[in-house]
Residue frames as qw, qx, qy, qz and C-alpha x, y, z in Angstrom:
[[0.000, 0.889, 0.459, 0.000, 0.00, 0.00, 0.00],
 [0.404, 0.456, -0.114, 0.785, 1.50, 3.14, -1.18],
 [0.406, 0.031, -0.346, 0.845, 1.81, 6.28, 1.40],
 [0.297, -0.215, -0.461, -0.808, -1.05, 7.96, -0.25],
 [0.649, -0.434, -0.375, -0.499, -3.27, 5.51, 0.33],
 [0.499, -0.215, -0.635, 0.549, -2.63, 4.95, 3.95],
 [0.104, -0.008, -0.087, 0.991, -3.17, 8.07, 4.33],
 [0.342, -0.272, -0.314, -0.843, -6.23, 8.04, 2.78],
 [0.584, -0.372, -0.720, -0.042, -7.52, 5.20, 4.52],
 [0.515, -0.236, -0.686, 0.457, -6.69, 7.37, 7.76],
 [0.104, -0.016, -0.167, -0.980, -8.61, 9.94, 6.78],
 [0.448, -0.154, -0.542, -0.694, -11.20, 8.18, 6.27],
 [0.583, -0.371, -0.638, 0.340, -11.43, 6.36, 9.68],
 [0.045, 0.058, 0.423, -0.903, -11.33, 9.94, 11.00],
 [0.211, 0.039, -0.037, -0.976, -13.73, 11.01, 9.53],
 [0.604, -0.208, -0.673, -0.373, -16.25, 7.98, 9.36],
 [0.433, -0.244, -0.768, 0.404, -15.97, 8.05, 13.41],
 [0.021, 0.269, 0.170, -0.948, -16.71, 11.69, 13.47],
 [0.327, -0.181, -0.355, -0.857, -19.28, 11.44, 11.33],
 [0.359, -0.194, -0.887, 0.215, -20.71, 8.16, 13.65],
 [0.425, -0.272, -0.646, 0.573, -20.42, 9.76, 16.71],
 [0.033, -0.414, -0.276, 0.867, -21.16, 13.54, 16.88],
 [0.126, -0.404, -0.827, -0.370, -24.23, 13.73, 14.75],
 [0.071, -0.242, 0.300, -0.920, -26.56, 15.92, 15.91],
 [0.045, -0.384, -0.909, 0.158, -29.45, 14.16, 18.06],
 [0.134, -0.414, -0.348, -0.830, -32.65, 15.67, 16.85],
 [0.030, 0.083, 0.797, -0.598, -34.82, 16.71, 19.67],
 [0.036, 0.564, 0.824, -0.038, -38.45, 17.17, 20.11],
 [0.009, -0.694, -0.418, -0.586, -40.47, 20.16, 19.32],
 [0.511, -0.839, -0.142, -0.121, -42.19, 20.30, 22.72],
 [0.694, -0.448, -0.097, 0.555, -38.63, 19.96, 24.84],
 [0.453, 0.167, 0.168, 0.860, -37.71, 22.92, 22.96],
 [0.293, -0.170, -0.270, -0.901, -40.68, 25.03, 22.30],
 [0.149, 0.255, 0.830, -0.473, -43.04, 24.26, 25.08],
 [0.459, 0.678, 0.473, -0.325, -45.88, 26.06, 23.31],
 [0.282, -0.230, 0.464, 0.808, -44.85, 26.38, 19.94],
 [0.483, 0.699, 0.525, -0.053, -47.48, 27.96, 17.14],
 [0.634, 0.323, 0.349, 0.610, -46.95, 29.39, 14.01],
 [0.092, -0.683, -0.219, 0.690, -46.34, 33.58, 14.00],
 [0.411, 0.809, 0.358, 0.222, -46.91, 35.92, 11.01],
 [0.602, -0.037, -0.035, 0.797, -44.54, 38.44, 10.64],
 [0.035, 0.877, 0.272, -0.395, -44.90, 41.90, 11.66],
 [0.026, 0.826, -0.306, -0.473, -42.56, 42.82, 9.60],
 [0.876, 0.390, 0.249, 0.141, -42.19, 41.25, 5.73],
 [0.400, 0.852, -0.288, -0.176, -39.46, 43.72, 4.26],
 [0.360, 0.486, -0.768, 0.212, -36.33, 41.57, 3.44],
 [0.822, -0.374, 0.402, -0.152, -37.33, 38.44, 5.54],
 [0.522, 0.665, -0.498, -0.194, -35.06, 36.04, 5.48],
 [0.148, -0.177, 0.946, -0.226, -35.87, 32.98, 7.31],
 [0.173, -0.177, -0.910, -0.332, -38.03, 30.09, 6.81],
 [0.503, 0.176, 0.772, 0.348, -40.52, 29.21, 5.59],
 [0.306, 0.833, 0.227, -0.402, -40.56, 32.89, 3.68],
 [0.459, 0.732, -0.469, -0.183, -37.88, 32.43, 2.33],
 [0.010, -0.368, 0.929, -0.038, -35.70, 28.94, 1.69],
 [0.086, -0.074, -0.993, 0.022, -37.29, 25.84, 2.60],
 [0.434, -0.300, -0.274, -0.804, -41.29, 26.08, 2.88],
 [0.740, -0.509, -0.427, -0.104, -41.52, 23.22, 5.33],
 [0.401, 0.175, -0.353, 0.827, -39.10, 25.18, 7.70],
 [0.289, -0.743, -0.526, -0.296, -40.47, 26.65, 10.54],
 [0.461, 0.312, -0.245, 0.794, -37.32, 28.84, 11.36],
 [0.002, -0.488, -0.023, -0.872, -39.26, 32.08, 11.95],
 [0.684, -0.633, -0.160, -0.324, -42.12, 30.60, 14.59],
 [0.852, -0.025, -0.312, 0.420, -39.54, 28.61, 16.14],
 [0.395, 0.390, 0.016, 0.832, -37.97, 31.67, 16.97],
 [0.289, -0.504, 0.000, -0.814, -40.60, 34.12, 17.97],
 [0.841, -0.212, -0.424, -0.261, -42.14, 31.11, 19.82],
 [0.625, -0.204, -0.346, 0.669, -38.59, 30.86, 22.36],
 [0.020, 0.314, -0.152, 0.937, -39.26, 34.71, 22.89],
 [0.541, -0.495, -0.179, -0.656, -42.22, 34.56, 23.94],
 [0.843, -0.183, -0.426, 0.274, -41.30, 31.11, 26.03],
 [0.651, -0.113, -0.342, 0.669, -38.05, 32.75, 27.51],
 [0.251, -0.934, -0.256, 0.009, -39.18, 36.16, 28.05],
 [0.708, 0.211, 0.077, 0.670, -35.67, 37.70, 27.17],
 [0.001, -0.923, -0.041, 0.383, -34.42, 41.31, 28.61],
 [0.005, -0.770, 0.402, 0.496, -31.37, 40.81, 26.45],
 [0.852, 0.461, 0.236, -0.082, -30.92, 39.37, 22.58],
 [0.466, -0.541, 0.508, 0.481, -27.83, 38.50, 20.60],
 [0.729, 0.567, 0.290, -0.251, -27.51, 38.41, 17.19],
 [0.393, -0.429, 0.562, 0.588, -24.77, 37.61, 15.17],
 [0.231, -0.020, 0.649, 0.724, -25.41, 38.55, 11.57],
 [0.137, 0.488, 0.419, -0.753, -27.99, 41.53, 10.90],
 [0.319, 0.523, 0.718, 0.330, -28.35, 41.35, 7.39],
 [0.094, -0.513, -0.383, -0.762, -31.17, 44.32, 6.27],
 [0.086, -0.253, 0.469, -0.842, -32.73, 43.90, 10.24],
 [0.632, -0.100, -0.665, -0.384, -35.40, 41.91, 9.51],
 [0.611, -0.247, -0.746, 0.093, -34.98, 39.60, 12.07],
 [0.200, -0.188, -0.601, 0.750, -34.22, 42.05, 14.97],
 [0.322, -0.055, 0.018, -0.945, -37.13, 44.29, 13.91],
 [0.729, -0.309, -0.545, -0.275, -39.63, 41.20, 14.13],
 [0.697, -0.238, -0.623, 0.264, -38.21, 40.41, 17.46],
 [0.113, -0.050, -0.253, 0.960, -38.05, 44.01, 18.61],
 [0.508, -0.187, -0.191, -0.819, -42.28, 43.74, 17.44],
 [0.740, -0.059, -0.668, 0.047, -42.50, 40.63, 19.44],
 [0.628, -0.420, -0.485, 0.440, -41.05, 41.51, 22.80],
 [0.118, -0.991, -0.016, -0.062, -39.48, 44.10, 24.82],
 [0.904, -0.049, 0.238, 0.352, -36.34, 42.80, 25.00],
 [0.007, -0.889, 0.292, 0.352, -33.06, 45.15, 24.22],
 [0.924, 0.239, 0.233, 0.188, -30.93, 43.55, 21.12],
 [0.137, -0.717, 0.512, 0.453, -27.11, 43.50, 20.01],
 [0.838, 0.488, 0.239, 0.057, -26.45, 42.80, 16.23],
 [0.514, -0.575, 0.476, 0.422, -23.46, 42.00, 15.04],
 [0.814, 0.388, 0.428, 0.066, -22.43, 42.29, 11.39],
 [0.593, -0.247, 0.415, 0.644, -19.37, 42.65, 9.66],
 [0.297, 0.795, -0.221, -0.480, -18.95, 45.94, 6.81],
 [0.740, 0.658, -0.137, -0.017, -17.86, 45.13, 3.20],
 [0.251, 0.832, -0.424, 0.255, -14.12, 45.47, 4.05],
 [0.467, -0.521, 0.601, -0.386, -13.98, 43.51, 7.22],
 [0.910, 0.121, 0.143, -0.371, -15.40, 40.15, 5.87],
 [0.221, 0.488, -0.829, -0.161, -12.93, 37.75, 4.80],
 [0.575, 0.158, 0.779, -0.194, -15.49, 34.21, 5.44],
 [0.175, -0.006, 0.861, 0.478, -16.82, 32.04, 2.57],
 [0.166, -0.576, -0.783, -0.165, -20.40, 31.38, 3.00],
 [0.153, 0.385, 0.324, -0.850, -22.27, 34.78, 3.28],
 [0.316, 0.645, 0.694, 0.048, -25.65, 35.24, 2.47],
 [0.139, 0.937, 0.319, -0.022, -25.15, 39.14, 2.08],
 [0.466, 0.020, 0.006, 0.884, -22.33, 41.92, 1.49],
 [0.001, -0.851, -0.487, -0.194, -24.07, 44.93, 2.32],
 [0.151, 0.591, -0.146, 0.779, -23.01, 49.03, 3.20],
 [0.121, -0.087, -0.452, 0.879, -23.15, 50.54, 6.51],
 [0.344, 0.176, -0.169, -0.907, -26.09, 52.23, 5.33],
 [0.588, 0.080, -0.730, -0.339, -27.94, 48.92, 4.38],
 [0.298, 0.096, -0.856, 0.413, -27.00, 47.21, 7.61],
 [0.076, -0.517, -0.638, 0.566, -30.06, 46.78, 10.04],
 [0.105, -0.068, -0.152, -0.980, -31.73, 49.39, 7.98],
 [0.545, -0.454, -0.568, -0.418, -35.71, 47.70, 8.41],
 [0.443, -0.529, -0.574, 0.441, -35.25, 47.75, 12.14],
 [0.072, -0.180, -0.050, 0.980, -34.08, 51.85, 11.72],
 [0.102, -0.100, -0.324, -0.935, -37.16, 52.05, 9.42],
 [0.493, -0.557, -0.459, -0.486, -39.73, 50.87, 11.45],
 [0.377, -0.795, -0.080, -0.468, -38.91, 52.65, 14.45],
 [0.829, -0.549, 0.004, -0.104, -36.85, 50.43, 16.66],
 [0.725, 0.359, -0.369, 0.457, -33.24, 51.48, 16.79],
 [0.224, -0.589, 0.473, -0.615, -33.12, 52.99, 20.59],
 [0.804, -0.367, 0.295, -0.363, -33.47, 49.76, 21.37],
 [0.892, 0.356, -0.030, 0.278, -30.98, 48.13, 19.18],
 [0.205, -0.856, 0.380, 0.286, -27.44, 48.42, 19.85],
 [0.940, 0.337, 0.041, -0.024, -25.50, 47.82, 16.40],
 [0.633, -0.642, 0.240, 0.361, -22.46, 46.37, 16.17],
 [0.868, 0.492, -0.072, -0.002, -20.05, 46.12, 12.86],
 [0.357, -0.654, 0.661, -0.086, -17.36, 43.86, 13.38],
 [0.550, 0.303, -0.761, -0.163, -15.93, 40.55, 11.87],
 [0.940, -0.261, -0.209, -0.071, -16.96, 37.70, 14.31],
 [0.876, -0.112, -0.227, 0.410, -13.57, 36.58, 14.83],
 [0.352, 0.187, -0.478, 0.783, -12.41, 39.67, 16.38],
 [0.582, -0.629, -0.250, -0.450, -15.81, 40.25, 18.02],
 [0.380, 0.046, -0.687, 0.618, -14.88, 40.66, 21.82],
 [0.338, -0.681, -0.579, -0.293, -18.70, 40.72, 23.12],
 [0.469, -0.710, -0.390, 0.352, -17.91, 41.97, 27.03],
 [0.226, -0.019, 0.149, 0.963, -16.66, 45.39, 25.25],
 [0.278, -0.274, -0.450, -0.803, -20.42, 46.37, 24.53],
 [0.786, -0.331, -0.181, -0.490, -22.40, 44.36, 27.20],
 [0.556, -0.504, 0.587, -0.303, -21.91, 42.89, 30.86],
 [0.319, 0.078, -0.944, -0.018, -21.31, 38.73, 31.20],
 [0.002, -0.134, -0.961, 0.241, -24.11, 36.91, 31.72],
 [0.302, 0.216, 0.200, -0.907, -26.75, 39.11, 30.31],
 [0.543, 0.061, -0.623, -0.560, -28.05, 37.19, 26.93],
 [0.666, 0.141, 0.489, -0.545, -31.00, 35.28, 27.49],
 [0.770, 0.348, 0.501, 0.186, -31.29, 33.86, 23.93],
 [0.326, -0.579, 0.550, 0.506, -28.44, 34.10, 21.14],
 [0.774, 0.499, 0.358, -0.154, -28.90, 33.89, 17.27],
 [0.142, -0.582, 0.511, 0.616, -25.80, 33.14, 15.29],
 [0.617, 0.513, 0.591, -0.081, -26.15, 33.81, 11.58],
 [0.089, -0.780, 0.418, 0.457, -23.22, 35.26, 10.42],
 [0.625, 0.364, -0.629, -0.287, -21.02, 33.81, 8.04],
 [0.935, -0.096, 0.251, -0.233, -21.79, 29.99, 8.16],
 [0.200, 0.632, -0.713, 0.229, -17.61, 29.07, 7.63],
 [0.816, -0.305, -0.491, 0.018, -17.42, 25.94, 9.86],
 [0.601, 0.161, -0.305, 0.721, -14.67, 27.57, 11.55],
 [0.002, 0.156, -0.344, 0.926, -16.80, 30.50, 12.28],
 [0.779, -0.453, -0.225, -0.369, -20.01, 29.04, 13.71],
 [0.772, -0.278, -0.403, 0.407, -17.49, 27.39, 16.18],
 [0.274, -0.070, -0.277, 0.918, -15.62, 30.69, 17.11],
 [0.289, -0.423, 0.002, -0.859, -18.84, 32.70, 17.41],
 [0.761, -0.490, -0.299, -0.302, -20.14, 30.49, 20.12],
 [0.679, -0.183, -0.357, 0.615, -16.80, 30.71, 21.96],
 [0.251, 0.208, -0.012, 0.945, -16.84, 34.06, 21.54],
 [0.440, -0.482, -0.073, -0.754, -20.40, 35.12, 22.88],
 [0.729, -0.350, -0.572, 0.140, -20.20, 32.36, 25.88],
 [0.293, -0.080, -0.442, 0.844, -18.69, 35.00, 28.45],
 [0.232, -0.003, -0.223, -0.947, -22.30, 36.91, 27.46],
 [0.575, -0.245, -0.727, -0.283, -24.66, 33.90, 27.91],
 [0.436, -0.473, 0.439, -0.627, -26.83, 33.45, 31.15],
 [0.262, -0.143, 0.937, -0.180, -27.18, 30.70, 33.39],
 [0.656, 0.371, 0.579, -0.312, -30.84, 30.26, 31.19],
 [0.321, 0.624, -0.354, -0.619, -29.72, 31.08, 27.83],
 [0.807, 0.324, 0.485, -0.088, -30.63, 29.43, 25.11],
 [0.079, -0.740, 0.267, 0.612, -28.50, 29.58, 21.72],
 [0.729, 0.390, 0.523, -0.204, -29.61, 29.04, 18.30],
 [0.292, -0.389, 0.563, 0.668, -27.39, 28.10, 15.16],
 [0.663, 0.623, 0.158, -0.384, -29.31, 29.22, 11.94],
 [0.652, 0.575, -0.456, -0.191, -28.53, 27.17, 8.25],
 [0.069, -0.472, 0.858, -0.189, -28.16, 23.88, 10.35],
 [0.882, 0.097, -0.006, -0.461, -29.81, 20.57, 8.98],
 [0.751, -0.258, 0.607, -0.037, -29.22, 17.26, 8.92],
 [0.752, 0.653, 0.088, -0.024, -30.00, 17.26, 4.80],
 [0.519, -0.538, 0.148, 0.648, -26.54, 18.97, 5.00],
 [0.556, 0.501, 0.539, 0.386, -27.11, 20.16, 1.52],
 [0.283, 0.780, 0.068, 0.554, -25.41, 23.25, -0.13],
 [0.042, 0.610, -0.469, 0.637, -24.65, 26.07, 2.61],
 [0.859, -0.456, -0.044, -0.227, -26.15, 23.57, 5.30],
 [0.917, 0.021, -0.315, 0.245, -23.21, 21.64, 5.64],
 [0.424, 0.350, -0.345, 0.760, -20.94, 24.20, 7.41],
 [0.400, -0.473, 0.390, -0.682, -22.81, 25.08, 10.01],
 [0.884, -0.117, -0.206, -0.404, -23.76, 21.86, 10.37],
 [0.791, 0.258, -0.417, 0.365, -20.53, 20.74, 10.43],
 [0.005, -0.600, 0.261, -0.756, -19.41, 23.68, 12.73],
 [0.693, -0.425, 0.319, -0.487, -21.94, 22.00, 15.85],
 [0.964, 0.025, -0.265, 0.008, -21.18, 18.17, 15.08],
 [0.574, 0.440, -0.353, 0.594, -17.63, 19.82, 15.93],
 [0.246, -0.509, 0.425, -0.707, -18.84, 21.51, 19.14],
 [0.959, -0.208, -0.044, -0.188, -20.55, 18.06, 20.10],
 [0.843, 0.146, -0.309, 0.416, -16.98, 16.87, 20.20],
 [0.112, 0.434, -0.404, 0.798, -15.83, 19.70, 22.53],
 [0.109, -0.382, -0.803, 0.443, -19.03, 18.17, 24.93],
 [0.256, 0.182, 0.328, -0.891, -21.50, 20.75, 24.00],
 [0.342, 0.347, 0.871, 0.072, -24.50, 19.56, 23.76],
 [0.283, 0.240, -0.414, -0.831, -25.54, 21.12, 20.32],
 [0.361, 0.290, 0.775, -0.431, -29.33, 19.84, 18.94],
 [0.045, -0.057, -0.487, -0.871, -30.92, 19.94, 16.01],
 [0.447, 0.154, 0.069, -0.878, -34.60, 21.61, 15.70],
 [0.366, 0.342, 0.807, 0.313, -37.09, 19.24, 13.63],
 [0.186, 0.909, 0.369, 0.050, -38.95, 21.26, 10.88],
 [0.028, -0.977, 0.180, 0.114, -36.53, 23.79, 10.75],
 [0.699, 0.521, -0.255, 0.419, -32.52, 24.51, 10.04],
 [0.062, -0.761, 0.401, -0.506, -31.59, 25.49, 13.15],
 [0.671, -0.163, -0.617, 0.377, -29.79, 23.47, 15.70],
 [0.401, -0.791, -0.005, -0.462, -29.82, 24.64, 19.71],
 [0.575, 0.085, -0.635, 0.509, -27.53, 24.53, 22.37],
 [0.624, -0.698, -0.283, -0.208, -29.15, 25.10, 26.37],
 [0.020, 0.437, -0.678, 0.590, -26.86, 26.44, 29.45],
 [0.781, -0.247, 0.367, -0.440, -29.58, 24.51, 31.48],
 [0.967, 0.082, 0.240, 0.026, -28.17, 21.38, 29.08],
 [0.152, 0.881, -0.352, -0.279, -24.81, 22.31, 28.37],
 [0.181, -0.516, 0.828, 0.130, -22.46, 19.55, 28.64],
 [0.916, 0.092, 0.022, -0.391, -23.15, 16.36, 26.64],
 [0.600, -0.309, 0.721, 0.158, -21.79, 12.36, 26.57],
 [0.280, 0.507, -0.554, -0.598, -20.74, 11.61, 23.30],
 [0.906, -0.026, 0.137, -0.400, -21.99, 8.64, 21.44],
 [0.265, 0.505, -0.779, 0.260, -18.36, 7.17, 21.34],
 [0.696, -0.459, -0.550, -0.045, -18.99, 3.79, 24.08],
 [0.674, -0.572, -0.342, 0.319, -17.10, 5.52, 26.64],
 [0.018, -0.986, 0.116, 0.116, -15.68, 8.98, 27.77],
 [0.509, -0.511, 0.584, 0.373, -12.20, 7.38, 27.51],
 [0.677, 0.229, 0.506, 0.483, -12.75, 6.36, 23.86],
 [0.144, 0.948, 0.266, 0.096, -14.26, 9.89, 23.16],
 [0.276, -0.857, 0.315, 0.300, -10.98, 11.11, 24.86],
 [0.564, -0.199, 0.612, 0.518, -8.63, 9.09, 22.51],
 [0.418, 0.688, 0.465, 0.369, -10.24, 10.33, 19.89],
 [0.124, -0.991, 0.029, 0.042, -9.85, 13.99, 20.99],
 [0.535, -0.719, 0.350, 0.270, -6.54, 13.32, 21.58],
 [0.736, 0.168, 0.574, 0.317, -5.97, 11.90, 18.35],
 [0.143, 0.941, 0.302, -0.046, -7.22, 14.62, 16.80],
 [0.278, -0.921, 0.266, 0.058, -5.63, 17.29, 18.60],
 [0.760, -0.265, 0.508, 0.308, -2.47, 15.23, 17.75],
 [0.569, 0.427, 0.596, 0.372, -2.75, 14.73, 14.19],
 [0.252, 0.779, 0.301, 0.488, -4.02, 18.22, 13.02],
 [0.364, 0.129, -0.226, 0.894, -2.41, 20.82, 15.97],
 [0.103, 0.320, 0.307, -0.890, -5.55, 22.83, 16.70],
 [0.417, 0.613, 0.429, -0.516, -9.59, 23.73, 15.89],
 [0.273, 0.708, -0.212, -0.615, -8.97, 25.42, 12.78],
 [0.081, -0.391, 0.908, 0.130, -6.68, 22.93, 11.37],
 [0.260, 0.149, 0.933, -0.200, -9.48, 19.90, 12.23],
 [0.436, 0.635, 0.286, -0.570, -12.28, 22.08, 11.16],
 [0.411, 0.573, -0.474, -0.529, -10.77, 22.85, 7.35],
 [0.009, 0.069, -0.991, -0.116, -9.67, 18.86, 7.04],
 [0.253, 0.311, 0.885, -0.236, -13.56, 17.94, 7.52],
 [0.480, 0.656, 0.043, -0.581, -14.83, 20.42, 5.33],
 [0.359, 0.460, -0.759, -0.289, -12.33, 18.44, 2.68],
 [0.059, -0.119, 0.990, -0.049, -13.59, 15.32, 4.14],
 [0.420, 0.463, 0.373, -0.686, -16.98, 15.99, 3.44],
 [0.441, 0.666, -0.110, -0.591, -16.27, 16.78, -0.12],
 [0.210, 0.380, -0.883, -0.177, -14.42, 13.60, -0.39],
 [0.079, -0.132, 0.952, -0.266, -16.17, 11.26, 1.33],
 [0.433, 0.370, 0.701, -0.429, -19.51, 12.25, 1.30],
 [0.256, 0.263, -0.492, -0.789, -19.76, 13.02, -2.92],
 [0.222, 0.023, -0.735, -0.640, -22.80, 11.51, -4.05],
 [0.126, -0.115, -0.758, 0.629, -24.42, 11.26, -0.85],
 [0.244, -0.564, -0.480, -0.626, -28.06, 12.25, -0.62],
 [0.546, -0.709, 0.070, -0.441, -28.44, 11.98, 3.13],
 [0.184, -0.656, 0.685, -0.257, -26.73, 10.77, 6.19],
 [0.879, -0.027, 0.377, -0.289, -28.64, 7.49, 5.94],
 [0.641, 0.755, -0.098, -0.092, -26.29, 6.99, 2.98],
 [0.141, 0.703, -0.618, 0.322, -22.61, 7.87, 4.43]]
């Protein structure tokens, strides 16, 4: 067996155990959304979550308004503001004070973005229907985002990251807004499905990867969004035992040197491994 393929083969044993193991266990509706029903937007301009826009059986947007109402939030996070859409629905929804985070033209240097937009542009539907003294906006690349510059620790109640969907940066924006998270927060990764299909797969990838760091990341049903609970934070991999889960880690961490590193290899192991793939039932 040449070098190569050794390699490959040990590539492929990563990446068939990772794909095994850290899966994202889909939870129930109710455990999520105790009273979940469907909301109408108060605001249509630029929407830009299901099922108004993308997937039609998606049920992104209730899903959503539905945990406000549930969690009764004084403070919102938002990582990627887009046109404002979302915060102006969620600023007509509650009472609830919101930070949005979203990276100018110039700053951006991720793959998967849904938007490049001006200064001017940014958050502009929340400015135009009345609700920017209640918005505090940020504009800032993710990865130098340093949240406790803008807003105490421990304030967010319920977190929406929806920046760029990078595997790399869906993992660093939940490291990065965890010093910001309360002891009830709830924290919700948008363009995350099991289907993985098109931009799905990087965020998708991005949580399968925090499941390996022990957080217990979730995926939605009906919807693209996976969820991760400070009331459920820590989870047991499905590896048979914390000690194999650790040799793996350690393997890892061996092999590739660091997060970043691990993160890019699985985006390439994806594209190798899983080609022709229709679903996970498949791989």
């Amino acid at each position: 067996m040449t070098k190569e393929l050794i390699k490959m083969s040990i590539q492929k044993v990563i990446w068939a155990n990772f794909w095994k193991n850290y899966q994202l266990p889909v939870e129930e509706m109710g455990l999520v959304v105790e009273n979940f029903r469907e909301h109408t937007p108060k605001v249509s301009t630029n929407i830009c979550l299901p099922p108004f826009v993308g997937d039609p059986c998606f049920k992104d947007y209730s899903i959503l308004i539905s945990l406000i109402k549930q969690l009764n939030p004084s403070t919102i996070l938002e990582l990627g503001t887009a046109h404002g859409n979302t915060v102006a629905n969620i600023c007509s929804e509650s009472e609830a004070q919101v930070i949005t985070v979203n990276a100018l033209p110039e700053q951006i240097d991720g793959s998967i973005i849904t938007f490049t937009l001006s200064k001017e542009e940014i958050g502009k539907v929340y400015r135009d229907n009345g609700y920017e003294n209640r918005v505090t906006q940020i504009y800032e690349n993710t990865k130098n985002l340093n949240i406790l510059e803008y807003i105490p620790p421990k304030c967010v109640d319920l977190a929406f990251i929806d920046a760029c969907h990078d595997a790399e940066f869906v993992v660093n924006d939940f490291f990065k807004i965890l010093p910001a998270l309360s002891d009830k927060a709830i924290v919700l990764f948008h363009d995350t499905n099991p289907s993985v299909k098109g931009h799905l797969l990087d965020s998708y990838l991005g949580c399968m990867y925090l499941r390996l760091k022990n957080f217990n990341v979730r995926q939605i049903p009906e919807s693209s969004l996976a969820y991760w609970s400070a009331r459920q934070s820590i989870t047991n991999s499905r590896l048979i035992s914390k000690g194999m889960h650790k040799i793996f880690y350690s393997f890892v961490t061996l092999f590739y040197g660091g997060d970043e590193k691990f993160i890019r290899a699985l985006r390439w192991y994806a594209s190798v491994f899983m080609r022709g793939k229709q679903n996970k039932k498949d791989i």
